[in-house]
C-alpha positions as CSV (number, residue, x, y, z in Angstrom):
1,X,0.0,0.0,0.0
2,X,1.3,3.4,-1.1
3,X,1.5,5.8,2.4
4,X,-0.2,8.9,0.8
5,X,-0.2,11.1,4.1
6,X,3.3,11.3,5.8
7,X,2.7,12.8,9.4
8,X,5.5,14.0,11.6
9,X,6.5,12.3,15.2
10,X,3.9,12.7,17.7
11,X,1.2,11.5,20.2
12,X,-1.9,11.6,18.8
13,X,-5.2,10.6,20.3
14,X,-7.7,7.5,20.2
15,X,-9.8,9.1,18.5
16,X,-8.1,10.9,16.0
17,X,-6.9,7.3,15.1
18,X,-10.0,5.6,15.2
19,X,-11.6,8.6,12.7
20,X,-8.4,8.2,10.4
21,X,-9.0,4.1,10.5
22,X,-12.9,4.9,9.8
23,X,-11.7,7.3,7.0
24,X,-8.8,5.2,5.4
25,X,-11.8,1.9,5.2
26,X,-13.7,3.9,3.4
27,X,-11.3,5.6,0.8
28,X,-10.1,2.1,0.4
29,X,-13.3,1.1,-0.8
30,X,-12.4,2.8,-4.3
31,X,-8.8,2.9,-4.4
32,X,-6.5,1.2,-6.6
33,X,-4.0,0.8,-3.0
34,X,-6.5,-1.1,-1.1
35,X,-7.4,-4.0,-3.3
36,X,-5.5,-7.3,-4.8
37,X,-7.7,-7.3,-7.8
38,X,-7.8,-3.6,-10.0
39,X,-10.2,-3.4,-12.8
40,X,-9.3,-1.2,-16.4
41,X,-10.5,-0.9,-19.4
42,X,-9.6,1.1,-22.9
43,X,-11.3,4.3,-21.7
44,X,-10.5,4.0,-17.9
45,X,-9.5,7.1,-15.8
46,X,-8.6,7.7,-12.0
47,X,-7.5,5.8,-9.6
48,X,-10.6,3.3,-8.2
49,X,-9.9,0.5,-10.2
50,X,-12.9,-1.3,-9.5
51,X,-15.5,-2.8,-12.3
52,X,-17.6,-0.6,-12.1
53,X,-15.2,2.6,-12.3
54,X,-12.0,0.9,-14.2
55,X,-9.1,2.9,-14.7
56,X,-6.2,2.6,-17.6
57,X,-4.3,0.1,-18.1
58,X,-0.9,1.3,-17.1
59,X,-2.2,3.1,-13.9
60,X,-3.7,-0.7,-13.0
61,X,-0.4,-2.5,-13.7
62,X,2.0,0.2,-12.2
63,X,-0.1,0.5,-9.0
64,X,-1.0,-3.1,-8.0
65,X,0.1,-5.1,-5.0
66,X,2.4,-7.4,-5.1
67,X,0.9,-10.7,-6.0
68,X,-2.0,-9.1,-7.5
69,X,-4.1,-9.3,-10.6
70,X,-5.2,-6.7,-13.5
71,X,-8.3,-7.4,-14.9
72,X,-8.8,-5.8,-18.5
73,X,-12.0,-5.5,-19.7
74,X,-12.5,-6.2,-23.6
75,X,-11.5,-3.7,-26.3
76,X,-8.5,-2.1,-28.1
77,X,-5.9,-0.5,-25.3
78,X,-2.6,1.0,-26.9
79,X,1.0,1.6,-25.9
80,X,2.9,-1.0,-24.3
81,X,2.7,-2.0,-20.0
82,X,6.2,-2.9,-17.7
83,X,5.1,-5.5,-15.5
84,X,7.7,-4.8,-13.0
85,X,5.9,-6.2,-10.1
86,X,4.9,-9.9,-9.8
87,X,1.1,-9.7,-10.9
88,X,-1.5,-11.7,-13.1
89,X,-2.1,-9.9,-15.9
90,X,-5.4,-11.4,-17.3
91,X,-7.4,-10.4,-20.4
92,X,-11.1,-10.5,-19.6
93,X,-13.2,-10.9,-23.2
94,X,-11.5,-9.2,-26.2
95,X,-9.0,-8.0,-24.2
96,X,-6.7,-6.1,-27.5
97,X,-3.0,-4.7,-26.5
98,X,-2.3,-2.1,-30.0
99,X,1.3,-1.6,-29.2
100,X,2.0,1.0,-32.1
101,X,2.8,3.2,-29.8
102,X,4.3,1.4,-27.2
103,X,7.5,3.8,-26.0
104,X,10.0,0.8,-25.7
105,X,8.4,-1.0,-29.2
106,X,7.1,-4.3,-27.0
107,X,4.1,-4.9,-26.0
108,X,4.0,-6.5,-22.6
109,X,7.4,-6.6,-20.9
110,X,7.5,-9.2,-17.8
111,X,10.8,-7.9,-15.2
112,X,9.1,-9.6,-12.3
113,X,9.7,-12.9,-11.6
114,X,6.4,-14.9,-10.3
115,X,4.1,-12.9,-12.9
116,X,1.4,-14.4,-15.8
117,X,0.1,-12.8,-18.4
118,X,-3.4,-14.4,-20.2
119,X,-5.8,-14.1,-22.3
120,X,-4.7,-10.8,-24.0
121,X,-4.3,-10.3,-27.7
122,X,-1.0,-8.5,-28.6
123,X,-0.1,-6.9,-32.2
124,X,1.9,-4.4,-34.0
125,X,4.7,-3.9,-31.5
126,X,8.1,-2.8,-33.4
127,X,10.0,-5.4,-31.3
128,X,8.4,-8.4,-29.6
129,X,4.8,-9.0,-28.4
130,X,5.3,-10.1,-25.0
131,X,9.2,-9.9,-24.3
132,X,10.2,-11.4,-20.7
133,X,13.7,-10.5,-19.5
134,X,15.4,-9.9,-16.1
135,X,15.5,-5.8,-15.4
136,X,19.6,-5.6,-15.9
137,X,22.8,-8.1,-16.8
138,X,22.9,-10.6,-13.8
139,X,19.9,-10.3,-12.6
140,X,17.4,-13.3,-12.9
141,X,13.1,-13.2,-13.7
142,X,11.8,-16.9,-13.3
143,X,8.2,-18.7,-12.4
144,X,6.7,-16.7,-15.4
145,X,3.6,-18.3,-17.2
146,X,2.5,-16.8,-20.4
147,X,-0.5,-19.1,-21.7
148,X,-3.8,-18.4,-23.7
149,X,-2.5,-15.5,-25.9
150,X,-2.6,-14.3,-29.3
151,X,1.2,-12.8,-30.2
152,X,0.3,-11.0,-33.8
153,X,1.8,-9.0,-36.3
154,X,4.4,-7.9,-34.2
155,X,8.0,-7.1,-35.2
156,X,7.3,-4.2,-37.3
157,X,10.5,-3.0,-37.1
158,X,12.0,-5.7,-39.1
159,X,12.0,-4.3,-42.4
160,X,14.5,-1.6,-41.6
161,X,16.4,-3.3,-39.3
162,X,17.9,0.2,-37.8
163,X,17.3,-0.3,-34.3
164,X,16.8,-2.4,-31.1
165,X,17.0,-6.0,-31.7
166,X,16.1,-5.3,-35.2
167,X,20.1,-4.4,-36.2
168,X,22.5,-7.3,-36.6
169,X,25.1,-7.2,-34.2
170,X,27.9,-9.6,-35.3
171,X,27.0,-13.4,-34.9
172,X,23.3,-12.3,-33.5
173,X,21.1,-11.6,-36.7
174,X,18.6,-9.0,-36.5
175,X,15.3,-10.9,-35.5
176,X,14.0,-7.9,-33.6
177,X,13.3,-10.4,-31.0
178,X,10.5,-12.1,-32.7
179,X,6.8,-12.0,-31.5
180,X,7.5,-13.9,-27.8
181,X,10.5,-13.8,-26.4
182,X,12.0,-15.5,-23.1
183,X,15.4,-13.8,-22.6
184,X,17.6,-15.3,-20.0
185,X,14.3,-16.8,-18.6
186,X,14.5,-19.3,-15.9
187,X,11.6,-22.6,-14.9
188,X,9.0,-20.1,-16.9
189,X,5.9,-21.2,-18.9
190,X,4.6,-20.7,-22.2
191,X,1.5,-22.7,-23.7
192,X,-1.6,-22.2,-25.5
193,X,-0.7,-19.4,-27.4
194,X,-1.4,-18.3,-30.5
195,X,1.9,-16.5,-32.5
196,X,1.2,-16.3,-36.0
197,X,2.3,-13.4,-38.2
198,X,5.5,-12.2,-37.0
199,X,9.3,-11.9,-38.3
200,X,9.4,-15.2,-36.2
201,X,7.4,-16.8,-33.5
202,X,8.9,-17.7,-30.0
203,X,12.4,-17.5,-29.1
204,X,14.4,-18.4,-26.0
205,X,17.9,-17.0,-25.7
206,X,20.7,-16.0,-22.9
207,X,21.9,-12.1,-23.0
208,X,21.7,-11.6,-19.4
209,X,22.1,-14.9,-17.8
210,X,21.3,-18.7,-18.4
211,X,18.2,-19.5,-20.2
212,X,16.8,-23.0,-18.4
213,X,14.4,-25.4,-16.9
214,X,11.5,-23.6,-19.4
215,X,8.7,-25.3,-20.5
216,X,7.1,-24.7,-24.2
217,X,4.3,-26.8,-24.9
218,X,1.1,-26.6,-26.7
219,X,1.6,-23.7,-28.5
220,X,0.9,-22.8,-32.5
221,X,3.5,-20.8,-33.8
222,X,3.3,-20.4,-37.8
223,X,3.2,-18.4,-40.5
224,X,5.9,-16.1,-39.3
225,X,7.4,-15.9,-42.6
226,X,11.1,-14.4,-41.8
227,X,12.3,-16.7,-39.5
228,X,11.4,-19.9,-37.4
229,X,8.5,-20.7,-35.3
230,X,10.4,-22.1,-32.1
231,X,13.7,-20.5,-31.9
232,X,16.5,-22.2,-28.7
233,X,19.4,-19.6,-29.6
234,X,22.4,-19.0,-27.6
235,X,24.1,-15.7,-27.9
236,X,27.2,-15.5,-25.5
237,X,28.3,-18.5,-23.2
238,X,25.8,-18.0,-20.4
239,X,23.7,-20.9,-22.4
240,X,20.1,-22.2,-23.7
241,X,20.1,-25.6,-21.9
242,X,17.6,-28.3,-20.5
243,X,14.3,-26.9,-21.7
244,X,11.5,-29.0,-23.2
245,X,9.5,-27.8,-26.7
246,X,6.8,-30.0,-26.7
247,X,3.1,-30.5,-28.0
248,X,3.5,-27.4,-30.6
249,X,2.6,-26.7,-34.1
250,X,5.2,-24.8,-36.1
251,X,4.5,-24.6,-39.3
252,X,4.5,-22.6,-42.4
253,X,7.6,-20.3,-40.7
254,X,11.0,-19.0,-43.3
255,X,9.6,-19.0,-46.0
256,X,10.6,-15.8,-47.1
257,X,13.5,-15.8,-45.0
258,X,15.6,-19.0,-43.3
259,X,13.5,-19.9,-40.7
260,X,12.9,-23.2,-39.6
261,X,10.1,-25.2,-37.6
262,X,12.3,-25.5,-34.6
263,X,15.8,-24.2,-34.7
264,X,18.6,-24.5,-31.8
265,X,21.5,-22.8,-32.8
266,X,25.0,-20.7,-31.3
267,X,25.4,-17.7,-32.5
268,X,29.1,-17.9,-32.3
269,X,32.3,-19.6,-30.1
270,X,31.7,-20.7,-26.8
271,X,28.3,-20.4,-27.2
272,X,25.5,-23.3,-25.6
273,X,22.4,-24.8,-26.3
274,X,22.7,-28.2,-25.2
275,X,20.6,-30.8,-23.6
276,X,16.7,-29.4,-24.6
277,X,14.2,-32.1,-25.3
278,X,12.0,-31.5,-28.5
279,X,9.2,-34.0,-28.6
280,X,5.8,-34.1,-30.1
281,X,5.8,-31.4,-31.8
282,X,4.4,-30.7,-35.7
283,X,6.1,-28.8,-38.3
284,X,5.4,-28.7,-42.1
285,X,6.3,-26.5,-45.3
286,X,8.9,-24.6,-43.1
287,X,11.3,-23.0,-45.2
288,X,14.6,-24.6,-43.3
289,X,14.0,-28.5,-41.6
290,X,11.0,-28.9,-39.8
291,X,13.5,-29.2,-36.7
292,X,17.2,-27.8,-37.6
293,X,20.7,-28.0,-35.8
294,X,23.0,-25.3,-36.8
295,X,26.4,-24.6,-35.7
296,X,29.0,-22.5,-36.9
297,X,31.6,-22.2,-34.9
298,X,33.0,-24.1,-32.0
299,X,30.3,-24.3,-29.4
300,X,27.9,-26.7,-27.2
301,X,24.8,-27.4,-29.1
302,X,25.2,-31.4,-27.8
303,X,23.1,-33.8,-26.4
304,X,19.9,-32.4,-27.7
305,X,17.0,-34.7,-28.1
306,X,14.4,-34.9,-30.6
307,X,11.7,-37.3,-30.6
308,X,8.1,-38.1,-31.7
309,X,7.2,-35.5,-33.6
310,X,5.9,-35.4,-37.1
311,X,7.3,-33.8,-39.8
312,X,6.0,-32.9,-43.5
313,X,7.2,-31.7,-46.3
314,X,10.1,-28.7,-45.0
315,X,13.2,-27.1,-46.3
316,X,10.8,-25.8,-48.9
317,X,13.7,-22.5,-49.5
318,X,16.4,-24.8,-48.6
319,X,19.5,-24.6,-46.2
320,X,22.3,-22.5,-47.9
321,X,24.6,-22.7,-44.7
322,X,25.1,-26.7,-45.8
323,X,23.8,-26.6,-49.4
324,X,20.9,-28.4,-48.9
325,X,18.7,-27.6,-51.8
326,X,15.5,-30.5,-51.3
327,X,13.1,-31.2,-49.0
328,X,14.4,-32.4,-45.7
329,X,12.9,-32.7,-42.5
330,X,15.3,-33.0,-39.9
331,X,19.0,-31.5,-40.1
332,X,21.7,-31.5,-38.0
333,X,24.8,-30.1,-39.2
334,X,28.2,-28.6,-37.7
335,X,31.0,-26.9,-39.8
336,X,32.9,-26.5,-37.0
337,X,33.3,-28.9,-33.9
338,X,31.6,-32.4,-33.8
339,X,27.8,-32.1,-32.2
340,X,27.3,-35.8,-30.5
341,X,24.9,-37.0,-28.3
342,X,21.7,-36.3,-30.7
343,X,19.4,-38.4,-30.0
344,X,16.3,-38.5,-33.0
345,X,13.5,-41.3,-32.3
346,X,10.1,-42.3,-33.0
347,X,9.6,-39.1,-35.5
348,X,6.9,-39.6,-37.9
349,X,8.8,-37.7,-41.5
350,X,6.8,-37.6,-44.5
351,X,6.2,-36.2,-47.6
352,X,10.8,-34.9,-48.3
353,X,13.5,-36.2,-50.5
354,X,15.7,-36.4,-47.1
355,X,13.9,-37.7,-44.0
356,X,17.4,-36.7,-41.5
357,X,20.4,-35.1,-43.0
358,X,23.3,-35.0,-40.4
359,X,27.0,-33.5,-41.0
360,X,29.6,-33.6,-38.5
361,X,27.0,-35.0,-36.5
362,X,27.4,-38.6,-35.4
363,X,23.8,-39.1,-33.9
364,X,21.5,-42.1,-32.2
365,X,18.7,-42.6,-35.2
366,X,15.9,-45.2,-33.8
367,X,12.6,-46.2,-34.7
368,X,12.0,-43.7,-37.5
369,X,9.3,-43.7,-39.3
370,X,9.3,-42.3,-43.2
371,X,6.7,-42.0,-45.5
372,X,7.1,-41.0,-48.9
373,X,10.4,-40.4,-48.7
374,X,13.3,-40.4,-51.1
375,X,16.3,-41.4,-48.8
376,X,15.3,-42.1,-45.5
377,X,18.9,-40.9,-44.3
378,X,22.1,-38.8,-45.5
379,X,24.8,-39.1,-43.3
380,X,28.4,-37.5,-43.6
């Protein structure tokens, strides 16, 4: 609670207190200070934050307890929120984040470890959609859930590529972040979303600090056309390590760019994205492999596992980093260090000339299954 009367030391009597209790009970009756659950809506104003008098959005979400939850009522709300105090941020009907005008270019921005954000539909931020990421270098945001969203149309900025995450910088290309981002994310949650229409879909990576223990399941992330629907990318050597990509769709991602289904990748030496589990997932007519292992120079990307999903019909733009020019669906490919420990099983691949395409890549291949296939295996 916000103290908004600061009284000097003093005796003062019973009864003064008692009136200031009776008076503080009923100014908490309509104020945004008083309450663990604070109403807004698009056209909200002042500071009651109940649902009858809602107030904006950014008021609710700066002024809530700890621990709290925003309730936005449906309709179109514009600029971006900082949720930088741990909070459910939940959607309520058509609840429609416009971030145009967001003064940061995301969306939603999660600092606050122990936070959720649902139910909200979020388009037409420059950078990401819903971007979580620790408040400074070192510092840590965990326990986040974001689940039952719809991340559109964001990454506006990706066209120029001046700015922000937009510009390349060295090994790191200039994704702008892509529509849902985890960045140095720790034992966090994404599922049920819906991110379609992006530069790419959802990305994980390790700027600040070790991205780990995260948990990406049941989501549909397609038709983001300039890059790849799940992206596990490790930037520096802090790592992308022991998460689990499961129970997605990814499909129809790259296809005017080099984006796969799923891609775990380094972005340069010493980089790590090692030991993820990527299971049950479906990707088809993605312009890389429906699931793709790049590395290009010494790094970690080892003992990765990939296992029954089902893949159709990718590589559609083909993979000009190892000349792959036909439909493949899984690759795995180093030109610089070995990658072992892959393991690839019980994957359903249809519909490709190359079912799994390794290079410098000795990996465990067991109980495949391939349909329409040309050669079921290229090895080298």
């Amino acid at each position: 609670m916000r103290n908004f009367m600061q009284r000097r030391p003093g005796r003062v009597s019973g009864l003064v207190l008692f009136a200031l209790a009776i008076g503080t009970a009923a100014a908490g009756s309509s104020s945004a200070a008083q309450g663990s659950t604070l109403w807004a809506s698009p056209n909200g104003s002042g500071t009651a934050c109940t649902a009858p008098a809602p107030c904006s959005l950014a008021y609710a979400v700066t002024n809530a307890p700890a621990g709290g939850t925003v309730r936005a009522l449906g309709g179109t709300y514009h600029g971006g929120v900082v949720i930088s105090t741990p909070l459910t941020l939940h959607g309520s009907g058509n609840s429609i984040l416009d971030a145009s005008t967001s003064a940061n270019g995301v969306g939603i921005l999660v600092n606050a470890s122990n936070s959720e954000v649902d139910h909200f539909t979020v388009e037409n931020a420059k950078f990401e959609g819903i971007l979580v990421r620790p408040p400074s270098p070192g510092s840590t945001v965990s326990n986040v859930r974001i689940d039952h969203n719809a991340v559109l149309n964001n990454d506006t900025g990706y066209a120029a590529q001046t700015d922000g995450e937009c510009h390349p910088n060295g090994e790191i290309p200039g994704d702008c972040g892509e529509g849902l981002h985890l960045w140095s994310a720790t034992n966090s949650r994404v599922d049920h979303n819906e991110v379609s229409g992006n530069a790419g879909g959802i990305l994980l990576t390790d700027e600040f600090g070790p991205n780990t223990g995260n948990e990406i399941d049941h989501n549909t992330s397609s038709n983001n056309i300039h890059d790849c629907g799940i992206t596990l990318a490790s930037h520096t050597s802090n790592g992308v390590f022991d998460n689990t990509v499961d129970h997605n769709v990814a499909d129809g991602n790259g296809t005017a760019g080099e984006g796969a289904g799923i891609l775990i990748a380094g972005a340069g030496p010493g980089t790590r994205a090692s030991g993820n589990v990527i299971s049950h997932n479906e990707a088809s007519g993605n312009g890389l492999a429906g699931i793709t292992i790049h590395e290009h120079a010494p790094s970690n990307l080892n003992d990765n596992v990939l296992d029954h999903n089902d893949l159709r019909n990718n590589n559609l733009t083909g993979d000009p980093d190892f000349n792959v020019s036909v439909t493949t669906d899984i690759l795995v490919g180093s030109a610089a260090n070995a990658i072992t420990g892959t393991v690839i099983s019980h994957n359903e691949l249809s519909d490709a000339q190359i079912g799994i395409w390794t290079h410098n890549a000795p990996s465990s291949l067991d109980h495949n299954v391939f349909s329409n296939v040309g050669t079921p295996v290229v090895s080298s």
